[in-house]
PAZAPA-4460 file (N, C-alpha, C; in steps of 0.05 Angstrom, whole numbers, plus 32768, in hexadecimal, padded with zeros to 4 digits):
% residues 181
    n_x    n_y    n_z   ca_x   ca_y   ca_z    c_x    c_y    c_z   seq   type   mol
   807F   7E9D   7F9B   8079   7E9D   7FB7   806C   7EB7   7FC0     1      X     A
   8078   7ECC   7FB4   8071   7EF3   7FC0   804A   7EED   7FAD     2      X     A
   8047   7EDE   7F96   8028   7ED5   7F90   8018   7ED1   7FAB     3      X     A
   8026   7EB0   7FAB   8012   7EAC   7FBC   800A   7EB9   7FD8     4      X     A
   8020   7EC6   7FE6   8020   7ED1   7FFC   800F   7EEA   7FFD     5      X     A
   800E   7EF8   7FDD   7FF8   7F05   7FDC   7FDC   7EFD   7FDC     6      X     A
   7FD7   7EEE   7FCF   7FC6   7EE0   7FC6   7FB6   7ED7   7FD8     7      X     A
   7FC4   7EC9   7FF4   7FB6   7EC2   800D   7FAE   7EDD   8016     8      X     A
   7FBE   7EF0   8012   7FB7   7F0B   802B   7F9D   7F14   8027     9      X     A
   7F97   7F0F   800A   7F83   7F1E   7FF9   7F64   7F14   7FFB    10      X     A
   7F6D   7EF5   8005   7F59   7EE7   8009   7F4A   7EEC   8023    11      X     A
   7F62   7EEA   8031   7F5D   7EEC   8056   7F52   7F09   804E    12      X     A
   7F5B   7F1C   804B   7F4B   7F32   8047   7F31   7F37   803A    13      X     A
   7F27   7F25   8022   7F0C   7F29   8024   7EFD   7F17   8031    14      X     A
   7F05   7F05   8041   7EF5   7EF1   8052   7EF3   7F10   8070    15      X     A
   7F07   7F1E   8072   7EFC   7F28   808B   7EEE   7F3F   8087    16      X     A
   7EEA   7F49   8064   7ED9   7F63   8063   7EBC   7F51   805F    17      X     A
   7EBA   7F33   8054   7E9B   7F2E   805D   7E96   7F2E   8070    18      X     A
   7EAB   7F21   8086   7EA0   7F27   809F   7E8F   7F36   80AC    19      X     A
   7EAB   7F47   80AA   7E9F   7F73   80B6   7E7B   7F78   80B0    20      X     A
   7E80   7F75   8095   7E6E   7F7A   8081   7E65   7F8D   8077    21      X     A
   7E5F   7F9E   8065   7E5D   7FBE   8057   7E5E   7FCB   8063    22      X     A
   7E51   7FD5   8081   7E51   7FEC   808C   7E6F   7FEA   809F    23      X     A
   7E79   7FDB   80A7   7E8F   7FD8   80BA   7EA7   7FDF   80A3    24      X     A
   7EAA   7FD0   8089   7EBE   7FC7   807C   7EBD   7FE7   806B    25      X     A
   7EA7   7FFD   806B   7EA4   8018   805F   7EB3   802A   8070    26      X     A
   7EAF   8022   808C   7EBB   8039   80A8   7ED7   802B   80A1    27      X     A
   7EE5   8013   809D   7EFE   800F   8097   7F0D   8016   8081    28      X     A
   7EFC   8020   806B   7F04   801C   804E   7F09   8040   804D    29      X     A
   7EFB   8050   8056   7EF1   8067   805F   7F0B   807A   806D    30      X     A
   7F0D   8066   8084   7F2C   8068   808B   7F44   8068   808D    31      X     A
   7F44   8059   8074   7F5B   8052   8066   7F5D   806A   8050    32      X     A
   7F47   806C   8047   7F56   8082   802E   7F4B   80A7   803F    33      X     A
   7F45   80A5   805B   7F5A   80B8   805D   7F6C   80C1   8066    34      X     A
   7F75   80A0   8075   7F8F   80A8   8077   7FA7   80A0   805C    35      X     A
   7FA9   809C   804D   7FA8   80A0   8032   7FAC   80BD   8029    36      X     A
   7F94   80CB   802E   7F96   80E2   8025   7FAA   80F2   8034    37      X     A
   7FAB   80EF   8052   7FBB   80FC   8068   7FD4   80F9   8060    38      X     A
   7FE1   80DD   8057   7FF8   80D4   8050   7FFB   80E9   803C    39      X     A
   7FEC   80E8   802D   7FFB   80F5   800E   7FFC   8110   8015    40      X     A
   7FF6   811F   802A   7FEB   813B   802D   800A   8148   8044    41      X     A
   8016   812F   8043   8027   812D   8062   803F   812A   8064    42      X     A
   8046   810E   8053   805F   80FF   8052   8076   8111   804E    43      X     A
   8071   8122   803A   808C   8136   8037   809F   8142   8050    44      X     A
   8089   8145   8065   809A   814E   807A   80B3   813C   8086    45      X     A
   80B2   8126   8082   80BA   8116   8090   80D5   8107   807E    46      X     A
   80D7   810F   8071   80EB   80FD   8055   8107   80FE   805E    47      X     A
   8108   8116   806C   812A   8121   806F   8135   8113   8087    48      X     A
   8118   8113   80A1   8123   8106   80BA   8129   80E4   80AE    49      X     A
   811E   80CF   80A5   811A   80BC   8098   813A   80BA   8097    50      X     A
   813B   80C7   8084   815C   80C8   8077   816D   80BF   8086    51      X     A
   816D   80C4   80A2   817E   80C1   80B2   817B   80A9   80C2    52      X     A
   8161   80A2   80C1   815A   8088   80D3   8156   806D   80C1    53      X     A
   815E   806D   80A2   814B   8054   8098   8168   8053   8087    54      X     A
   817E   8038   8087   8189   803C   8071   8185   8037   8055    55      X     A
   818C   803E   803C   8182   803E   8022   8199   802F   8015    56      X     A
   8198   801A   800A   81AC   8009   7FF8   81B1   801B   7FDD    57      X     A
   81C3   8020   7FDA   81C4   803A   7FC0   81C8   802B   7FB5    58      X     A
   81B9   8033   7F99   81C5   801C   7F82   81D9   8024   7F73    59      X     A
   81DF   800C   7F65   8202   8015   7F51   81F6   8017   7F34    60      X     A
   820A   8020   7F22   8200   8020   7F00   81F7   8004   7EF2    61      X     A
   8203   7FEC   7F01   81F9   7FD0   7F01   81DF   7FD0   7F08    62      X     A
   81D3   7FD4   7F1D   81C1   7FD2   7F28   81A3   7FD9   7F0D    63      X     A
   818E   7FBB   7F10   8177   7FB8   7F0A   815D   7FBA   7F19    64      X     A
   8151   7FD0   7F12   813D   7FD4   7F18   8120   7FCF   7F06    65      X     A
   810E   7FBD   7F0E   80F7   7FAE   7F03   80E8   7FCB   7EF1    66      X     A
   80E8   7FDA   7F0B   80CD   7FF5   7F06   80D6   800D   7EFF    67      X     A
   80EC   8018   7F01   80FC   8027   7EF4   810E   802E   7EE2    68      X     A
   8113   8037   7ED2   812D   8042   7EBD   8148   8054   7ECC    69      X     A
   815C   8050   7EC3   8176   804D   7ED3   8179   806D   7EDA    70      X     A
   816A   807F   7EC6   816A   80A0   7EC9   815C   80A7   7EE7    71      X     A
   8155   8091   7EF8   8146   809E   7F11   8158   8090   7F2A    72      X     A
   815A   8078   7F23   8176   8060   7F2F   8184   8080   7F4A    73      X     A
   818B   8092   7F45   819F   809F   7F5B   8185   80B2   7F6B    74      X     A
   816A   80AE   7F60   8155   80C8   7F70   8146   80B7   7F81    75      X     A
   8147   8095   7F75   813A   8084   7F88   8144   8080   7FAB    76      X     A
   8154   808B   7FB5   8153   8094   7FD7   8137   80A7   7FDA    77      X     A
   8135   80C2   7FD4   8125   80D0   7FD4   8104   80C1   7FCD    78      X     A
   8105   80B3   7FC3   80E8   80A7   7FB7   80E8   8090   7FD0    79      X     A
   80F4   8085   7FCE   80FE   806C   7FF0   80F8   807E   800A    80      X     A
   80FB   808D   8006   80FE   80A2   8023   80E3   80AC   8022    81      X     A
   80D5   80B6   800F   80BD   80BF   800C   80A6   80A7   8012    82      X     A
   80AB   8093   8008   8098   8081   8004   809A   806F   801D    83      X     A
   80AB   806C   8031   80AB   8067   8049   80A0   8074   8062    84      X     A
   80AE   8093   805D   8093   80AD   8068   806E   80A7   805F    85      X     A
   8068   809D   804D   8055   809B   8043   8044   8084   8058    86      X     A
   805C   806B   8059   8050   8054   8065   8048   805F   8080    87      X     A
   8059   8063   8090   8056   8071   80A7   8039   807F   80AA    88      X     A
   803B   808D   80A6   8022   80A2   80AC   800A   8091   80A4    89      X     A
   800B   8081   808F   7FED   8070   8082   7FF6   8058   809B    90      X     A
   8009   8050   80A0   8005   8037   80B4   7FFC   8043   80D4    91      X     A
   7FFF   805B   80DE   7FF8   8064   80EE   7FDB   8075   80EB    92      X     A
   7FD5   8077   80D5   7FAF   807A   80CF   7FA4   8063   80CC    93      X     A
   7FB3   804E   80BD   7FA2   8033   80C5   7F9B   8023   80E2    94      X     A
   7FB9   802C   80F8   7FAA   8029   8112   7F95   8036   811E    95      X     A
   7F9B   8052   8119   7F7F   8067   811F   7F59   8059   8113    96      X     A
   7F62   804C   80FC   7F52   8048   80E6   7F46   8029   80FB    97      X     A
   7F5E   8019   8105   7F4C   7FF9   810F   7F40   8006   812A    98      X     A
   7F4C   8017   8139   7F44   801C   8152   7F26   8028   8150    99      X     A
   7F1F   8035   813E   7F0A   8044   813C   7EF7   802C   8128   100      X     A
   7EFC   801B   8116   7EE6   8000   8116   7EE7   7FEF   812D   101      X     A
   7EFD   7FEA   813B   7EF1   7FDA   8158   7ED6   7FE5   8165   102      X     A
   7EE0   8006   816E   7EC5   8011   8177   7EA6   8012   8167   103      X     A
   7EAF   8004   814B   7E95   800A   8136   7E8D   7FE6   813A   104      X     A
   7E8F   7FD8   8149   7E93   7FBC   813D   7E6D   7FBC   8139   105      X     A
   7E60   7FBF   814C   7E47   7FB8   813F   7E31   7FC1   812A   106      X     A
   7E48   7FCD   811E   7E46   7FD7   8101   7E37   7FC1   80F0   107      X     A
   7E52   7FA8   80F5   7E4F   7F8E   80EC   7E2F   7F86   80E5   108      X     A
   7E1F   7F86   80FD   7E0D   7F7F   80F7   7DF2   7F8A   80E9   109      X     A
   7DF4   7FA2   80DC   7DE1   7FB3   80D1   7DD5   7F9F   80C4   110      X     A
   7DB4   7FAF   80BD   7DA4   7F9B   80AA   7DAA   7F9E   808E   111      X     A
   7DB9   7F8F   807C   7DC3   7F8F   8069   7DC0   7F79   805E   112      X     A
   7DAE   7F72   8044   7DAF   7F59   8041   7DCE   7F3F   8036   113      X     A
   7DCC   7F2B   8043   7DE1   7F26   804C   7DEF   7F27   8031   114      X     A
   7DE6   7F1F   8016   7E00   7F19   8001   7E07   7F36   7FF8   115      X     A
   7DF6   7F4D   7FFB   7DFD   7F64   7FF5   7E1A   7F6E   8008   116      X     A
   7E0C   7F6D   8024   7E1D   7F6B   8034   7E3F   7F64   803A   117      X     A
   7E40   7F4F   8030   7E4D   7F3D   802E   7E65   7F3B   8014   118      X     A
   7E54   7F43   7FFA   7E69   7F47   7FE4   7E6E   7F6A   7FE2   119      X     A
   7E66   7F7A   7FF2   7E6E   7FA1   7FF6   7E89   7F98   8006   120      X     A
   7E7D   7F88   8022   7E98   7F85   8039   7EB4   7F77   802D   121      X     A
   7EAB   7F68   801E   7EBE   7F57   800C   7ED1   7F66   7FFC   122      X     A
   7EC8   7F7C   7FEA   7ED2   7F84   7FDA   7ED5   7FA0   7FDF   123      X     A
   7EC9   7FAA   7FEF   7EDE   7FC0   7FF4   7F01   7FBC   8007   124      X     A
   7EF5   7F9A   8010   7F13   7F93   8023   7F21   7F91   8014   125      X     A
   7F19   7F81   7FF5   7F29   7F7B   7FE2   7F3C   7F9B   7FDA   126      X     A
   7F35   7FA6   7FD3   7F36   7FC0   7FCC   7F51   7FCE   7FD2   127      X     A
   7F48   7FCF   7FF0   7F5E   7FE3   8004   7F74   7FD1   8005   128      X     A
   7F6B   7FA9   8008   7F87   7F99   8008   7F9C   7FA3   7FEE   129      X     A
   7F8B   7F99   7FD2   7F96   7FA7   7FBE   7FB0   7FC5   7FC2   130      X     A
   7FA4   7FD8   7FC6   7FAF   7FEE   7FCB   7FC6   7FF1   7FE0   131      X     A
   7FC2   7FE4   7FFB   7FD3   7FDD   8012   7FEA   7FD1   7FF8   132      X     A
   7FE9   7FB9   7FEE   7FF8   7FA6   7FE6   800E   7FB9   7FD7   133      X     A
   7FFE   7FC5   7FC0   8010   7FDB   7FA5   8019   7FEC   7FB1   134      X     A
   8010   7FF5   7FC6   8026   8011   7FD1   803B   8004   7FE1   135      X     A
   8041   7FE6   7FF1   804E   7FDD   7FF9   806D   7FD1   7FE8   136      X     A
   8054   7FC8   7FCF   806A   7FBE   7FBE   8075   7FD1   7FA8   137      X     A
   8069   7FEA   7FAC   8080   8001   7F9F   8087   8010   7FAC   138      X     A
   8087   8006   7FBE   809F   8018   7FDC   80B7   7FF9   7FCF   139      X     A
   80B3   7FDE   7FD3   80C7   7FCB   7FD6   80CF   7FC9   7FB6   140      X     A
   80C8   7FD7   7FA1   80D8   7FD6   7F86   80E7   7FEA   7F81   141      X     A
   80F2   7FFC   7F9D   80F6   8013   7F97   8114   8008   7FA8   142      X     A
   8116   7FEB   7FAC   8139   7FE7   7FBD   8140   7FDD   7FAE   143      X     A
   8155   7FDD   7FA8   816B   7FD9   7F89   817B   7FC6   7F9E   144      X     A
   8170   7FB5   7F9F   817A   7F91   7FA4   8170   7F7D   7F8E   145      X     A
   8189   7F68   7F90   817F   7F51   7F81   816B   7F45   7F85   146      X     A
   816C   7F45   7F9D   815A   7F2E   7F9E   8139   7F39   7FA7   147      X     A
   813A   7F55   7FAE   811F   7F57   7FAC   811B   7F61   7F8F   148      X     A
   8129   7F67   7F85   8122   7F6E   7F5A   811C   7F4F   7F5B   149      X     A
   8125   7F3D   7F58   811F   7F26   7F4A   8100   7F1D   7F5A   150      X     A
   80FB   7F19   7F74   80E4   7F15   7F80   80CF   7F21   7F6F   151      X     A
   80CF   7F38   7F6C   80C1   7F49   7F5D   80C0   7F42   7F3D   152      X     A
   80CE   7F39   7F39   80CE   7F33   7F1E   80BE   7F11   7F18   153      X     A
   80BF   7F02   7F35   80BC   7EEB   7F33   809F   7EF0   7F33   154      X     A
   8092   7F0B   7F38   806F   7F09   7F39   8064   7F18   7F2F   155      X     A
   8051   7F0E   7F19   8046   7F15   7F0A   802D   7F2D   7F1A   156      X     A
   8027   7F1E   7F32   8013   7F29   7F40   8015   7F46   7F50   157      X     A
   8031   7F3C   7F56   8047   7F5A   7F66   803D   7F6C   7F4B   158      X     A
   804D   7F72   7F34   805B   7F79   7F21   8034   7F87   7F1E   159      X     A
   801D   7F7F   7F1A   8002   7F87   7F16   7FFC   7F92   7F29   160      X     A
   8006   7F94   7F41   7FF7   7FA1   7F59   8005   7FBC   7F5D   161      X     A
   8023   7FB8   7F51   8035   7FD2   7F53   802B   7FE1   7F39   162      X     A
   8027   7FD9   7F20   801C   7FE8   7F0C   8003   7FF0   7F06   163      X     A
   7FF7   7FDE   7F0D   7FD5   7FE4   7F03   7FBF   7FE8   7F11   164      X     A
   7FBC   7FEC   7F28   7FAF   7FF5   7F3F   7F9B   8011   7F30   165      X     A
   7F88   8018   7F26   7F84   802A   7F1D   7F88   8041   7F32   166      X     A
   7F89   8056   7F20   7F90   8072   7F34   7FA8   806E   7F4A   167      X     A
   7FA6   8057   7F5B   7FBB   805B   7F6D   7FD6   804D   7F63   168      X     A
   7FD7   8044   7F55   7FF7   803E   7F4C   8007   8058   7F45   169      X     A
   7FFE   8067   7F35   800E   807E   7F2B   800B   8091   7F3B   170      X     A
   7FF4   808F   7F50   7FEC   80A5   7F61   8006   80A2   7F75   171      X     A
   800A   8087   7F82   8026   808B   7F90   8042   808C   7F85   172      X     A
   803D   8089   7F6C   8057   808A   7F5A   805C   80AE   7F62   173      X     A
   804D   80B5   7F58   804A   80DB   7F50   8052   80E1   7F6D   174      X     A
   8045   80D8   7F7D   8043   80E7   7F99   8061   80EF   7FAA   175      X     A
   806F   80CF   7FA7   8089   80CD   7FAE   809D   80D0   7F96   176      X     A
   8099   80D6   7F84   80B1   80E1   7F77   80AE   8107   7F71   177      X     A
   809C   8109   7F75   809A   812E   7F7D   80AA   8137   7F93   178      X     A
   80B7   8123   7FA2   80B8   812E   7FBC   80DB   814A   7FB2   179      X     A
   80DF   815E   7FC0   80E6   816C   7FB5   8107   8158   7FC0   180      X     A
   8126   8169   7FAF   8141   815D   7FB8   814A   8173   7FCD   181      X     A
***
């Protein structure tokens, strides 16, 4: 089910970067990684207040984790706390990021021939969906529940988007487990 639900998002997403089309879907794509960059440059501040406002299911010596080995099992609050700081700040540059393509909308129509157009807008939407998706779903492999381990385990597609994302899979792995104790 966590497949297909990706699977649609990914689609809807490159149906609306042909839309945009290269020059609209570049001011969006553009946007995104720097707030991206802001996030990663930022989040630390914020880990300790978190602590207090988000609760964390601690896990027990039972406890299975898909993406982890049991030697990190008691540091995973800190990586949860980090990687929620993270969301935050990138979900609040992605509103900065739509408000400022609304004002770009006739971007859309640059002279671009249309299939060039059309497969740039496509695939850079693809792209950032991708990335949105893996940093979401290794923020959610990082809660030592059953039932989201098994969800996770039920998708092959999850399980590829949390590992193999070039550069950015380990880039948010690294990012949030530096964070200092």
């Amino acid at each position: 089910m966590l497949s297909l639900i990706i699977i649609l998002t990914l689609l809807f997403t490159v149906h609306t970067g042909v839309r945009r089309g290269a020059v609209l879907q570049g001011v969006y794509t553009l946007g995104y990684l720097f707030s991206f960059i802001y996030a990663a440059k930022n989040y630390i501040k914020y880990v300790d207040k978190l602590e207090l406002l988000i609760p964390y299911p601690q896990p027990t010596p039972e406890s299975k984790l898909l993406f982890f080995s049991p030697d990190v099992f008691f540091d995973l609050d800190r990586y949860f706390y980090a990687g929620v700081s993270f969301l935050i700040l990138l979900v609040i540059g992605w509103a900065i990021t739509r408000l400022i393509g609304i004002l770009c909308y006739k971007l859309t129509f640059a002279r671009i021939p249309e299939t060039l157009n059309a497969t740039v807008g496509g695939g850079l939407a693809l792209a950032v969906s991708l990335i949105a998706w893996g940093t979401v779903l290794s923020l959610v492999a990082m809660i030592p529940l059953d039932i989201v381990q098994n969800t996770l385990q039920g998708s092959r597609l999850a399980q590829g988007l949390i590992e193999h994302i070039p550069y950015f899979s380990n880039k948010i792995m690294l990012l949030w487990s530096s964070v200092p104790k």
